[in-house]
N, C-alpha and C positions, 0 to 999 in steps of 0.2 A: 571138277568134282561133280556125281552125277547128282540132278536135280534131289532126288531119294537122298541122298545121304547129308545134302545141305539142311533139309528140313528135320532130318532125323539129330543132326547138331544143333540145331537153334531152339529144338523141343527138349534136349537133354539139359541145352544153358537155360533152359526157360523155367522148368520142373526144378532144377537146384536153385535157382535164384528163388522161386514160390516159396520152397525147400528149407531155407534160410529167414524168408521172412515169415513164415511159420513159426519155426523156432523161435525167431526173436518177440513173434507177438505172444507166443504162447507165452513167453518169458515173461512180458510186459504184462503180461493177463495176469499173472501168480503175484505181480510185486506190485502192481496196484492196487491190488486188494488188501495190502498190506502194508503200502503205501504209508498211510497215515500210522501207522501203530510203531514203525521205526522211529529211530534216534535222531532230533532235529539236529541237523546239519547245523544251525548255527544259534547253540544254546544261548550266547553271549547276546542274542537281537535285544532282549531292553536295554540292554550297556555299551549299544555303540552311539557313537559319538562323532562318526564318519562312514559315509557311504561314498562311493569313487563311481560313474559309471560312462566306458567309455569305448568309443570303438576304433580299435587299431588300423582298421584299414582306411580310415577315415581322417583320421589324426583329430576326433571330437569326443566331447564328454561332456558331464557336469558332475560336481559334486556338492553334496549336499554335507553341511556340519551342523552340530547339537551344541548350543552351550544355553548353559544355565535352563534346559529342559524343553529349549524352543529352538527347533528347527530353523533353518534358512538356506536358502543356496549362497555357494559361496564361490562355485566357478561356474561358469565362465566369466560371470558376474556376479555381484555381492546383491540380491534380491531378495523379499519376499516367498517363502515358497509355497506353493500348491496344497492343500491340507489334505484333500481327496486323495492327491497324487499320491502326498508320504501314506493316509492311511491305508491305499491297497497296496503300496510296496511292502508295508508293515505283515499286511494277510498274505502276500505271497510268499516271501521269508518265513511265515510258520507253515506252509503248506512245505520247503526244501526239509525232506527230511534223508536219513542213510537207509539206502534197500538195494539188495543186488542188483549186480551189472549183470544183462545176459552175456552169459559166456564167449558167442562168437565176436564180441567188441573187445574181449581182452587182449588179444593178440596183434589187434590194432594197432597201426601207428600215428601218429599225433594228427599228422599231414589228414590220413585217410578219415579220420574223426571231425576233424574240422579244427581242430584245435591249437594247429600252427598254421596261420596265426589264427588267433578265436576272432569269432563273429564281436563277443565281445566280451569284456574284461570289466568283475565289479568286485573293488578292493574294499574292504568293511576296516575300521581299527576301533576298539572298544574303548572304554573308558579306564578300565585296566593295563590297556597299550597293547592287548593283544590282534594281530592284522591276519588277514585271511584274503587270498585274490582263487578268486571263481572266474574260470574260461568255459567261457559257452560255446557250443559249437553244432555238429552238426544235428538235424533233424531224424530221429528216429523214421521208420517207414510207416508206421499210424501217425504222424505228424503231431502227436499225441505228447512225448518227450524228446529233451535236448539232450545231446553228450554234452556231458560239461568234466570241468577236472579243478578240485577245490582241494589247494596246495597239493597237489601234483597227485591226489588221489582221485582214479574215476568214480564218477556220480551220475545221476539220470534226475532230470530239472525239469519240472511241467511247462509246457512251453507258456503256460501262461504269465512264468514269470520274463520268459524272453519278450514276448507282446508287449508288456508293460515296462520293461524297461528300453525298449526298441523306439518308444514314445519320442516326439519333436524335443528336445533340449528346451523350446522355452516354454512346454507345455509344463516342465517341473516350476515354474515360477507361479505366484500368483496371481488367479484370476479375476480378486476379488478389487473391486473400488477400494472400499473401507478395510476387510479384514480385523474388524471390531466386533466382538460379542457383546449382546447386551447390550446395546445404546438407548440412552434413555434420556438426552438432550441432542437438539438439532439445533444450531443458532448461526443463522444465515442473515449475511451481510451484504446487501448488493450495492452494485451502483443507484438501482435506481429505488429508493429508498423505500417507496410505496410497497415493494417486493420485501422486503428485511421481516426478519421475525423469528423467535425462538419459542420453538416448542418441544416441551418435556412427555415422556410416558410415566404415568400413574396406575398400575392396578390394570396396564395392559393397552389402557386408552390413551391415546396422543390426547394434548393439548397446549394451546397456546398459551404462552404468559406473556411473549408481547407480541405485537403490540396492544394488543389486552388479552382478556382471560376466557378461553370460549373451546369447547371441543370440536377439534377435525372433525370435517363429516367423514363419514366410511370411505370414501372416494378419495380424499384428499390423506385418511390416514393410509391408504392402502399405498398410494401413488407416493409418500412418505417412506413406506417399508421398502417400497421398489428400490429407491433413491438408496438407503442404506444397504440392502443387498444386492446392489449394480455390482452385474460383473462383465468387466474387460473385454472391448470391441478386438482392441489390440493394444500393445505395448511397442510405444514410439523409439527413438533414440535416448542416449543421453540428452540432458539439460540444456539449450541453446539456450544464446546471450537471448537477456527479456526484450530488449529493443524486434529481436523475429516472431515474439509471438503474437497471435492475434488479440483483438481486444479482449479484455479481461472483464466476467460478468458482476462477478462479486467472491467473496470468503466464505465459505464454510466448515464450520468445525463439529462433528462429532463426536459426543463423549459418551462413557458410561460413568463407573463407580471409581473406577482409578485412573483409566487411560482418553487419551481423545488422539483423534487426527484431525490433522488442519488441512484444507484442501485449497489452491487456487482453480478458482473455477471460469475458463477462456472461451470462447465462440467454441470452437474446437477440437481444444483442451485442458488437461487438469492435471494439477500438479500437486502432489502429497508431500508431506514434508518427511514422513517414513518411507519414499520411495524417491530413488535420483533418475525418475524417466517421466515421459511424456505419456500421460496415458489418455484411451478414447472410449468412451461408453455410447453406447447409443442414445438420441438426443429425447428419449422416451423417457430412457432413466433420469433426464436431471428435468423433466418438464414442469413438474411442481415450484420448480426455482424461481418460474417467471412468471409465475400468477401472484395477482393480489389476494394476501391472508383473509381478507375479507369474503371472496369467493371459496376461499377455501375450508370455512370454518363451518360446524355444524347449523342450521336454521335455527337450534332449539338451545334456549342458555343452561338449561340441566336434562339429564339423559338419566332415567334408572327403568328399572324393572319393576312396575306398583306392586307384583306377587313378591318380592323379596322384602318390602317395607314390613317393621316391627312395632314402628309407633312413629308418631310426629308429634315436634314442636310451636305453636302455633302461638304467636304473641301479636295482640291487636289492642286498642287504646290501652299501654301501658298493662294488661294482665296477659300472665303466660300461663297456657294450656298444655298437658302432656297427657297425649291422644297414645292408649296401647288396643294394640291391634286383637280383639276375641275371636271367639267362632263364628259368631253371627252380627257382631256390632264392636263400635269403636266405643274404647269406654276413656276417660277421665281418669288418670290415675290417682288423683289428687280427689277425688270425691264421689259422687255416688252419678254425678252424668252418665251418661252413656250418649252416643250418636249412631245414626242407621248407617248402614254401610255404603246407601246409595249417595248421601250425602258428598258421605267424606272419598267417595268412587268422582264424585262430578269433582270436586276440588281438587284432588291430583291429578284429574287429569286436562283439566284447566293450567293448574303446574307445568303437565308435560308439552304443552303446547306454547309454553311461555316461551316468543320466539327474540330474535334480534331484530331490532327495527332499524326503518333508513333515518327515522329523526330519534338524535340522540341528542344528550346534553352533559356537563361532567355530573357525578355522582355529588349530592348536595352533601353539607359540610355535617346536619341536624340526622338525629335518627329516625328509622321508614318506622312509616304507619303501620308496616306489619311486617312479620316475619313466616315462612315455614319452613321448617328443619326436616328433613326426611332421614332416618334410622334404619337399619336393621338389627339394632338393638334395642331392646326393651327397658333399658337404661341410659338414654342416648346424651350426651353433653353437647350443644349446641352447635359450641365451634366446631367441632369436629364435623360437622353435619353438612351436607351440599345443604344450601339454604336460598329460597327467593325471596327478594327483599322488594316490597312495594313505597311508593312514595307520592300521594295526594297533593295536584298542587291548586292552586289559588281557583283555576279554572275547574274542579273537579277531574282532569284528567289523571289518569296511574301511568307511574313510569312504575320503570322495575331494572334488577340486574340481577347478579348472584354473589354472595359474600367477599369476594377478594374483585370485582369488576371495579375499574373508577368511573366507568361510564356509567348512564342510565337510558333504558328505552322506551320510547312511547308505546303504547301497552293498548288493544283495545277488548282486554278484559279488566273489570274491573275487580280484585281481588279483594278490595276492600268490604265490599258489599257483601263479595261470595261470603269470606270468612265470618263477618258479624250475624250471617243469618244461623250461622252452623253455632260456634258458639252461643249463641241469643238462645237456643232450642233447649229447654230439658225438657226429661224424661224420667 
């Protein structure tokens, strides 16, 4: 064939094949627009109960089931599942909705579409019992939409839903350490016992209750929250006999308001009692495990905001004072005192600097020489109050703590003094 008429044929398949994908984008152009305003393809998505997703040519899948309103994987193994994962499968599923096929794919046959056998196969069954299987297949030529065929009727599927479920099989499991919301107790048991200690959040703030009573510093609660929302280096095997595993550091258990997980925690690895594998965080996440609570607790035995105080209670030889905060002076609510504001500004913030000392001693059995309550109520009840409690002893020195401590610390502010001169003063 002369050289002319071979170019003159490979220009005419060229121009019809353009020709064709013309048509088909022009197609895709009209029905994407419209895309969303169609009929969702799978009205029934908050009522299923099973999701299938699997690829034929592979002979792999996993499937995910619903019971009692809580996801899980359930093949290829019974695990934990993914929450990110199910919640963008969730948005892809409302994104499939019913819009025309372009025309030159109807006449298609399965083979040509991709769809014997499909890339891949995802079988839905409701909570009603009604089942639905979706074959994906080939890639449109804007690479834009999939053929797919849902119960044997043609469809056009955003490929973003093939992306996502095209995803590793064990990337559908969970990647969380804990997978607990809310935790608001930590209570860690080690071998080495100096390391043991539980602490609870209140009002946002970690703190210790043993082995006594003292707020995380920012660093130790931060490296706290890390530890609770550790997520998975990787996911090991089933369970081996305990004689293979490495030494064991201690227990941990996480709780909130209804649930807890128990963790064993190994050189290594860590074992959940809601999950039957080996799992491995990075040795970042559990690093707080191995320090002494001591290093890890706040410098200062009460922590507030003096701008958010409303009054204070202040009780010193046997009389109690209730200090409300004015405009321009602290007044006596019980009489006609008043106090200047710098006053009672040096005293909290002598408060705020009330630290933990290295010489302690246990909390004496007799009640402190004095007491201050801090409020942001103008009606404030004592106990309820973060409170610093001082205590005079024989030598004239001040210990101090704060109302649920058993210990007490050597102090080298003297509170006792501060307070007598403030109360001493009227005006």
């Amino acid at each position: 064939m002369p050289t002319r008429k071979v170019i003159a044929f490979f220009a005419a398949i060229l121009l019809m094949f353009m020709g064709l994908a013309y048509v088909e984008q022009a197609s895709f152009d009209n029905t994407d627009k419209s895309s969303r305003q169609g009929n969702q393809l799978y009205p029934e998505l908050n009522d299923l109960v099973q999701i299938k997703i699997s690829r034929p040519n592979y002979g792999n899948g996993v499937v995910l089931k619903r019971t009692e309103q809580e996801w899980t994987v359930a093949e290829p193994i019974v695990d934990s599942i993914n929450l990110s994962a199910l919640r963008l499968l969730s948005q892809e599923f409302e994104k499939l909705v019913d819009q025309p096929v372009p025309a030159n794919l109807l006449d298609q046959s399965d083979a040509d579409l991709g769809l014997s056998p499909p890339a891949y196969v995802v079988e839905t069954v409701s909570a009603s019992g009604k089942s639905s299987t979706l074959l994906l297949g080939a890639a449109t030529l804007a690479l834009d939409f999939r053929i797919a065929s849902l119960n044997g009727k043609l469809c056009m599927v955003p490929s973003s839903f093939l992306s996502l479920i095209s995803r590793p099989i064990n990337s559908w499991r969970s990647n969380d350490l804990v997978g607990l919301r809310n935790v608001n107790e930590v209570s860690w048991s080690s071998i080495n016992d100096e390391h043991s200690f539980v602490a609870q959040r209140h009002a946002g703030n970690w703190r210790f209750v043993q082995p006594f009573n003292a707020l995380l510093s920012d660093l130790a609660a931060s490296s706290l929250d890390v530890l609770i929302g550790a997520r998975l280096s990787s996911i090991g095997a089933p369970l081996p006999a305990p004689e293979q595993f490495p030494s064991k550091i201690g227990d941990l258990v996480l709780s909130n308001s209804t649930d807890e997980v128990n963790l064993e925690i190994y050189t290594s690895a860590i074992l959940s009692d809601s999950r039957a594998f080996v799992l491995h965080v990075t040795p970042k996440s559990i690093a707080i495990l191995a320090q002494d609570p001591t290093t890890l607790r706040s410098p200062y035995i009460l922590e507030f905001e003096v701008s958010h105080l409303a009054s204070l209670i202040i009780q010193s030889e046997g009389q109690q004072y209730l200090l409300v905060k004015g405009e321009n002076a602290w007044r006596d609510k019980n009489s006609t005192k008043s106090f200047a504001k710098e006053s009672i500004s040096a005293l909290l913030q002598s408060v705020q600097r009330a630290s933990f000392g290295d010489i302690s001693k246990p909390r004496p059995t007799h009640a402190p020489n004095g007491v201050v309550g801090l409020s942001v109520s103008r009606n404030p009840v004592l106990d309820k109050c973060p409170q610093l409690l001082w205590w005079v002893d024989e030598q004239g020195k001040n210990w101090i703590c704060d109302s649920s401590s058993e210990t007490i610390y050597l102090s080298d502010i003297n509170y006792e003094i501060g307070v007598k001169s403030i109360v001493a003063v009227k005006h």
